[in-house]
C-alpha positions as CSV (number, residue, x, y, z in Angstrom):
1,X,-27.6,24.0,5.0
2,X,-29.0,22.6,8.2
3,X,-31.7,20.3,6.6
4,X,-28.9,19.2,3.8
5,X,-26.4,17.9,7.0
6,X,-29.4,16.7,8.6
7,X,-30.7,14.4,5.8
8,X,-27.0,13.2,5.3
9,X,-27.0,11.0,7.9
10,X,-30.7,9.1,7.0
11,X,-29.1,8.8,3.6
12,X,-26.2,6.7,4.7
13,X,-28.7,4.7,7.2
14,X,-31.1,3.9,4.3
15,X,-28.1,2.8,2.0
16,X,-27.4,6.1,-0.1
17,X,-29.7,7.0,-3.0
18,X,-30.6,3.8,-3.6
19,X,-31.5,3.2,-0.3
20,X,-33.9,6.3,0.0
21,X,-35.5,5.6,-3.5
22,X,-37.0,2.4,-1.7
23,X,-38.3,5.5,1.5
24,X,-42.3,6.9,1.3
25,X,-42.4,10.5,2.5
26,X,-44.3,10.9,6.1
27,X,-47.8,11.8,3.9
28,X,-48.3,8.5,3.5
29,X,-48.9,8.1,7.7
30,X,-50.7,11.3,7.9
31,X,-53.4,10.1,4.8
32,X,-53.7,6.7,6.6
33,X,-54.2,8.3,10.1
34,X,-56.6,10.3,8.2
35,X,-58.8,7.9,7.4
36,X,-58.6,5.8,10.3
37,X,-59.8,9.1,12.7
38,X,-62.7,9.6,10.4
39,X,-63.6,6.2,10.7
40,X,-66.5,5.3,13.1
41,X,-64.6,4.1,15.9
42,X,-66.5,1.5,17.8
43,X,-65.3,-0.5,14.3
44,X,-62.1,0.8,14.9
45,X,-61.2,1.1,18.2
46,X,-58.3,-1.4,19.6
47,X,-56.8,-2.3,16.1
48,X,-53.3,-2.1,15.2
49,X,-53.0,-0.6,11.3
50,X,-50.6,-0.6,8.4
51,X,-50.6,3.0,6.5
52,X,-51.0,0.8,3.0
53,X,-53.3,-2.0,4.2
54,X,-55.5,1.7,5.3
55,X,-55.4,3.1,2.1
56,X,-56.0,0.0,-0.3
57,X,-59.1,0.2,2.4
58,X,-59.5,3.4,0.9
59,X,-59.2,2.6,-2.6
60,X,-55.7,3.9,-2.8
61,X,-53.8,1.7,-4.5
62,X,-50.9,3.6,-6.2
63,X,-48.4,4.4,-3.8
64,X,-46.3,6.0,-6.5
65,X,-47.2,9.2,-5.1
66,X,-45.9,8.9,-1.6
67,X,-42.3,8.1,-3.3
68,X,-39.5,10.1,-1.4
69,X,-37.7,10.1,-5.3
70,X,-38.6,9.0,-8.5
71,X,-38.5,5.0,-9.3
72,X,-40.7,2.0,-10.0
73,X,-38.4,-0.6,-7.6
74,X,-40.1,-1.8,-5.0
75,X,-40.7,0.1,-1.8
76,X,-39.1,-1.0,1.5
77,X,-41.3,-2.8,3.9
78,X,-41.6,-0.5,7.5
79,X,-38.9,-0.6,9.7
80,X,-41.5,-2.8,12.5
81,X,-42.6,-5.2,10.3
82,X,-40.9,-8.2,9.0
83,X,-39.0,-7.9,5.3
84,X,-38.6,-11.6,4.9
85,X,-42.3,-12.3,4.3
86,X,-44.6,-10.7,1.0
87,X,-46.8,-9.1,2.9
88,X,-44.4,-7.7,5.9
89,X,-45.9,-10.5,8.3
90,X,-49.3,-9.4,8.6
91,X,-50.8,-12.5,8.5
């Protein structure tokens, strides 16, 4: 019952269901942090990364699986990057 009134709440913020079909769950971060600590880091010290710019890196390019609910719409750029540009205003 507690997770259920907690999750209300994100729901509404995200836009309802349709809203949270555009989410990626949180194993999307911890696969890209992944990478980046096994990483040799005197190539990867003192950069700033984006979890899917990491895993294309990686060779993941199917993102389907990181869905928070089933769909093939497009997922929501991150909250700190800029949704008015294709590529979140990365470059």
């Amino acid at each position: 019952m507690l997770q259920e009134m907690s999750d209300e709440p994100f729901r509404h913020l995200l836009g309802g269901e349709q809203g949270l079909a555009r989410t990626r769950t949180v194993d999307v971060m911890s696969d890209a942090a992944h990478a980046v600590l096994t990483r040799d880091s005197r190539t990867s010290t003192g950069n700033f990364f984006i979890d899917e710019d990491v895993l294309r890196e990686e060779g993941i390019t199917d993102l389907a699986g990181y869905r928070t609910a089933l769909g093939d719409g497009r997922l929501d750029v991150d909250l700190f990057l800029d949704p008015t540009t294709d590529d979140g205003g990365r470059t």
